[in-house]
N, C-alpha and C positions, 0 to 999 in steps of 0.2 A: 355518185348518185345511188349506187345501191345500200351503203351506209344510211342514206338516208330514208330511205323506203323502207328497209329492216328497223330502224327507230323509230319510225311514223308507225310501222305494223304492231312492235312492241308494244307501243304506248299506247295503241289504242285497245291492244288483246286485254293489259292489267285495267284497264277504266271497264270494259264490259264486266270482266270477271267479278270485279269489285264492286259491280252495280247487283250481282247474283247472289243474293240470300234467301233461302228456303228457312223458314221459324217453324219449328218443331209445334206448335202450338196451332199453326194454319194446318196442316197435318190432319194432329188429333181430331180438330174441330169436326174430321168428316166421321170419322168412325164410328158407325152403329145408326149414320141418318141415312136415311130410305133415298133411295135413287129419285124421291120424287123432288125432293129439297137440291136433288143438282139438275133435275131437268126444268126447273123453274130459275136455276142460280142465273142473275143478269148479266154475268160474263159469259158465263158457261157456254148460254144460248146462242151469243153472238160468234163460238167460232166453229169451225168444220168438225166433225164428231166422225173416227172410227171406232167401230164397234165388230168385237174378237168374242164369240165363244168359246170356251173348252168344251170339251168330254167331259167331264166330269160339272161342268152347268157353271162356272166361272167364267160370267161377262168382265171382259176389259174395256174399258173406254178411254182413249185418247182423243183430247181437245186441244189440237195442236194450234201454237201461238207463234210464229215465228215469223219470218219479213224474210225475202229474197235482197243479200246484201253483194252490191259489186263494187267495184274499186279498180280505175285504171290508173297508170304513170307511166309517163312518154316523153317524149323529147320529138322536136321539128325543127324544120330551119326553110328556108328559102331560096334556092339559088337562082340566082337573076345571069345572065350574061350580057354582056352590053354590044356585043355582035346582032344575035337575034332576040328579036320583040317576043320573047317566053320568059315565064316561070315556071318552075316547077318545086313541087314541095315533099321533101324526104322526111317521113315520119316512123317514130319504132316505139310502140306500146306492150307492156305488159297489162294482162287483167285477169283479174279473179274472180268470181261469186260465189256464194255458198247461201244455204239457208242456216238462220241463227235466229235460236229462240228458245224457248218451250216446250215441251210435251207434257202437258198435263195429263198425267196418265189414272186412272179409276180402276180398284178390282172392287167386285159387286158380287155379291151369293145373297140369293131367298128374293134380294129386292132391296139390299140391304149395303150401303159401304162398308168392305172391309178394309183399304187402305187406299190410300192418297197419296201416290209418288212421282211428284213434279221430277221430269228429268231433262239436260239440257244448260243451259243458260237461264234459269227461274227464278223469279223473285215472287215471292208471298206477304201481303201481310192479310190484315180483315177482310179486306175487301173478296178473297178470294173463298171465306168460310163461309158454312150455311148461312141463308141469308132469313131475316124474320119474314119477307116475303110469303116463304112455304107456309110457316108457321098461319098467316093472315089466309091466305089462300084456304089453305087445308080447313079452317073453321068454319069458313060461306058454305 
């Protein structure tokens, strides 16, 4: 049983990792646009936002993305006696959670992105870059 659970946990650790790409190019895309272009971003907006000061006036922004994941494996059985009109039932579980995901993390000076460093389990492609939204917005 426990061979199995150690191949089952394997298997499924190399399929997330593997689902986890960061493109150098989703990155760039932030550097040098005005914090207004990620407070309008339609992802952005939809998840929880911590926000880090420095001393020296460097805001951090993390928009963390992640799912609380659990997972049990157990074994039961049943024992019946033919004496007495009982059952009763012997069970032994293992279980886990953790959170798994995301940390879109933002460092900001003037007003301004200086770096965009997803950390975590991330995957990036366009859809996570400035979006023309700001662009539209910003002209009305």
């Amino acid at each position: 049983m426990n061979n199995l659970i150690r191949i089952f946990l394997t298997s499924w650790i190399v399929v997330v990792i593997g689902c986890a790409t960061v493109r150098k190019q989703d990155l760039d895309a932030w550097v040098g646009m005005p914090v207004e272009a990620l407070d309008t971003h339609s992802l952005f907006i939809t998840l929880p936002m911590v926000r880090t000061i420095t001393e020296s006036g460097i805001e951090i922004r993390n928009y963390p993305n992640k799912r609380n994941i659990g997972s049990c494996f157990g074994s039961g059985r049943i024992n019946t006696n033919t004496y007495l009109n009982y059952a009763s039932y012997n069970s032994f579980a293992i279980c886990s959670a953790g959170l798994v995901g995301c940390d879109n993390i933002f460092y900001i000076k003037n007003g301004v992105v200086v770096e965009y460093a997803p950390t975590g389990r991330c995957y990036t492609n366009e859809t996570v870059q400035p979006q023309s939204r700001y662009y539209r917005l910003k002209e009305q």
